[in-house]
VOGU-3710 file (C-alpha; in Angstrom, 3 decimals, decimal comma):
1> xxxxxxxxxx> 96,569/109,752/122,163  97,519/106,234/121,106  95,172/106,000/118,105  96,967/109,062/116,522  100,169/107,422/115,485  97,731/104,735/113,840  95,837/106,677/112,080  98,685/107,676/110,570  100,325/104,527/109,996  96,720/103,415/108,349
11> xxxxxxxxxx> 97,003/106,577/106,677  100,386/105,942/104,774  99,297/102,004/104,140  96,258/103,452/102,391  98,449/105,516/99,952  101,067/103,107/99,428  98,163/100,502/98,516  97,051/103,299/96,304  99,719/104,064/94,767  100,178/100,183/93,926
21> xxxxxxxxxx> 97,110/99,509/92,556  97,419/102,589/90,156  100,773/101,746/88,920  99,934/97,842/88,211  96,261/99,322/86,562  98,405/101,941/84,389  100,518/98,413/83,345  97,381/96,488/82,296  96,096/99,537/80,564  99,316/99,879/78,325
31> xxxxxxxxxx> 99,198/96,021/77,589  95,720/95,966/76,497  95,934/99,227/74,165  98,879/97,358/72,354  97,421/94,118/72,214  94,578/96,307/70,391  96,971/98,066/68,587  99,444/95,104/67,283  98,019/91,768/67,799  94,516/91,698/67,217
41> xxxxxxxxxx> 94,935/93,687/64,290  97,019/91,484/62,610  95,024/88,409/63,718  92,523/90,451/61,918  94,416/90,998/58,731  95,325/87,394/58,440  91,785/86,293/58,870  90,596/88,823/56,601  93,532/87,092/53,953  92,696/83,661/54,610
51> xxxxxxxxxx> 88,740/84,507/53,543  90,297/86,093/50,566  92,135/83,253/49,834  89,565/80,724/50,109  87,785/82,106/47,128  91,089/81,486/45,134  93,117/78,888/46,570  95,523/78,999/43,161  96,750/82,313/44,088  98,762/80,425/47,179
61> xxxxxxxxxx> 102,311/81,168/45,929  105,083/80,427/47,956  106,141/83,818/48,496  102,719/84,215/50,250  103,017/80,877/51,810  106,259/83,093/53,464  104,571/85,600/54,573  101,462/84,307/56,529  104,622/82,270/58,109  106,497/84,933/58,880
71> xxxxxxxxxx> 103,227/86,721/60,407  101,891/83,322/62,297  105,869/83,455/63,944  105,454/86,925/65,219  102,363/86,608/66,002  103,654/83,293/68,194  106,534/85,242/69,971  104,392/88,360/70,452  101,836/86,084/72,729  105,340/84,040/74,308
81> xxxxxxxxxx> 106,449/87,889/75,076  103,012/89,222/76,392  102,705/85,445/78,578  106,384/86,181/80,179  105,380/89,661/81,219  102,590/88,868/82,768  103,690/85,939/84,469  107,175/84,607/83,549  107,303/80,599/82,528  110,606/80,594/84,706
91> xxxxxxxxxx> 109,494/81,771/87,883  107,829/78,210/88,932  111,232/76,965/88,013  114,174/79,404/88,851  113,560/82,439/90,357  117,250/83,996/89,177  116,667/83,328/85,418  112,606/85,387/86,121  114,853/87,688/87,338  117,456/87,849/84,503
101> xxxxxxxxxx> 114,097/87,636/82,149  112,741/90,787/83,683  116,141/92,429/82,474  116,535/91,504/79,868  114,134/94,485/78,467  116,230/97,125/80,598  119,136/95,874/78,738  118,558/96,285/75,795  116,359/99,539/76,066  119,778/101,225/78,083
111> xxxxxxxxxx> 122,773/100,207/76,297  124,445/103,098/77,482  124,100/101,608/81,245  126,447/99,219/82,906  124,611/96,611/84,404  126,147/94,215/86,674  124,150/91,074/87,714  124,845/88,639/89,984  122,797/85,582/90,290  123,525/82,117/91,965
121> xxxxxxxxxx> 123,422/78,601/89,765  120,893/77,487/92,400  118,248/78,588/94,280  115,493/77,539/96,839  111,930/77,199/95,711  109,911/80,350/95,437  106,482/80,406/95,536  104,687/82,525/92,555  102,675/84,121/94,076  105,524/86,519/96,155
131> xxxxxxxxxx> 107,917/86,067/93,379  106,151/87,839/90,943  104,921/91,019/93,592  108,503/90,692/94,114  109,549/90,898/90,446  106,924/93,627/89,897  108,637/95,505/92,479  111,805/95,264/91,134  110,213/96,389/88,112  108,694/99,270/89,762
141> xxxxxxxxxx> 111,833/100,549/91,081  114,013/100,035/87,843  111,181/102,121/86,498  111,213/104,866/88,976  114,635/105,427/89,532  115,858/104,853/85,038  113,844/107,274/83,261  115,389/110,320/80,735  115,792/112,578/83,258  116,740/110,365/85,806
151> xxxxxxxxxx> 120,170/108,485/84,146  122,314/106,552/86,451  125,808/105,740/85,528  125,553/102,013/86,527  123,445/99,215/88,412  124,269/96,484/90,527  121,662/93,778/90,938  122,661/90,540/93,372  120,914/87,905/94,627  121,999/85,576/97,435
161> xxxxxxxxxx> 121,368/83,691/100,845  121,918/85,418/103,929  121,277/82,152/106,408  117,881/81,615/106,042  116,779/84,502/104,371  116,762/85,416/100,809  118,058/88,878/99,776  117,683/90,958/96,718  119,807/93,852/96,484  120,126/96,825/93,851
171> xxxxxxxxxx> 122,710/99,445/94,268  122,009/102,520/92,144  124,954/105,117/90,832  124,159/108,864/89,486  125,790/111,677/88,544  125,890/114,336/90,828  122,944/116,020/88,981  121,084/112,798/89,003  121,334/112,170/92,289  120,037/115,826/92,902
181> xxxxxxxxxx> 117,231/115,372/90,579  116,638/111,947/92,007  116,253/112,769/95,558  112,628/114,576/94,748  111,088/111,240/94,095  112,246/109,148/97,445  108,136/109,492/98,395  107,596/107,519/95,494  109,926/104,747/96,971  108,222/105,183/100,184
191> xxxxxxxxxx> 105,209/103,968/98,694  106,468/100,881/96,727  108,706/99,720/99,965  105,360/99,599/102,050  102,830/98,647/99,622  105,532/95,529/98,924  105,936/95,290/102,982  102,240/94,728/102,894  101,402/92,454/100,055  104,005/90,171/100,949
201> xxxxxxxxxx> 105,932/89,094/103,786  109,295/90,786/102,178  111,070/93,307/104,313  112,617/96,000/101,894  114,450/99,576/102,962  116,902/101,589/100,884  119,474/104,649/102,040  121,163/106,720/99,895  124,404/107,963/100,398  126,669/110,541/98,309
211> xxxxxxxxx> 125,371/110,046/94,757  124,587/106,267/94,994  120,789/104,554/95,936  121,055/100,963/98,123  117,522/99,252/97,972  117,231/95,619/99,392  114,340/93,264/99,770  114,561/90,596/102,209  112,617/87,217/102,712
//
């Protein structure tokens, strides 16, 4: 009888780890299509350019001179942009500006949403390795619960120490129809809280209550 609740428990792992791996492959996937579609095609038309140009270096006007500048400088920030996503340069440093960094995307791609973060001056050292799973999660769960159908009213986002323990907390608000519409995708957050529960050694659990979502990861 015993090996029927862990079967089940296996069972649930196994779908949450699915679930993961999908999600962070459906990331890559994006990334690489626009690297295809942006980067290395303008890498492509500058090196086409440059041959050009070599075969008549008087045609090098300034204005041109401008514009393989401009290109070289988006081209720069573009790669700074793709680096930070994948791995942020300020997670080895301060784990509350990765943090900020991560948002600063949401931000600006929801101007209608009140955001509310709170982040300390100072903080322990992280190690990368769970700060980014837990950064991705975050990511994960700004992504499930913000969408066009799914519009909250406002987010909270703290971080702080609770005694020893590190603790990352997001409180959600909806509408009343949002929070009706949102309540068909808590399996979903099933699945990130234990895949996260299992790739790291963070604890996480949310509850909902009236029209608001409380997630927290602790550590």
């Amino acid at each position: 009888m015993t090996i029927i609740p862990f079967l089940t428990s296996y069972y649930r792992v196994q779908k949450a780890l699915q679930w993961w791996s999908y999600r962070q492959s459906s990331r890559f996937i994006i990334e690489a299509e626009n690297i295809r579609d942006s980067l290395l095609q303008e890498t492509f038309t500058m090196r086409r350019n440059l041959d050009l140009l070599s075969m008549n270096p008087w045609e090098l006007s300034s204005e041109k001179i401008k514009q393989y500048l401009d290109k070289v400088d988006h081209l720069h920030h573009s790669l700074v942009d793709i680096s930070d996503r994948l791995f942020p340069e300020s997670l080895q440093d301060s784990f509350p500006l990765a943090i900020e960094g991560l948002l600063k995307s949401w931000l600006v791609a929801n101007p209608h949403l009140y955001f509310h973060i709170d982040m300390p001056v100072y903080w322990r050292h992280e190690p990368a390795e769970s700060g980014l799973i837990i950064l991705n999660s975050l990511e994960e769960l700004l992504t499930i619960t913000i969408s066009d159908i799914l519009k909250p009213n406002s987010i909270y986002i703290s971080l702080k120490q609770k005694q020893e323990l590190g603790q990352l907390s997001v409180k959600i608000n909806y509408s009343e129809v949002g929070a009706i519409l949102f309540h068909s995708s808590l399996s979903t957050l099933d699945y990130l809280c234990q895949s996260c529960q299992f790739l790291t050694s963070v604890k996480c659990f949310y509850h909902t209550q009236s029209y608001r979502v409380y997630w927290y990861f602790y550590w």
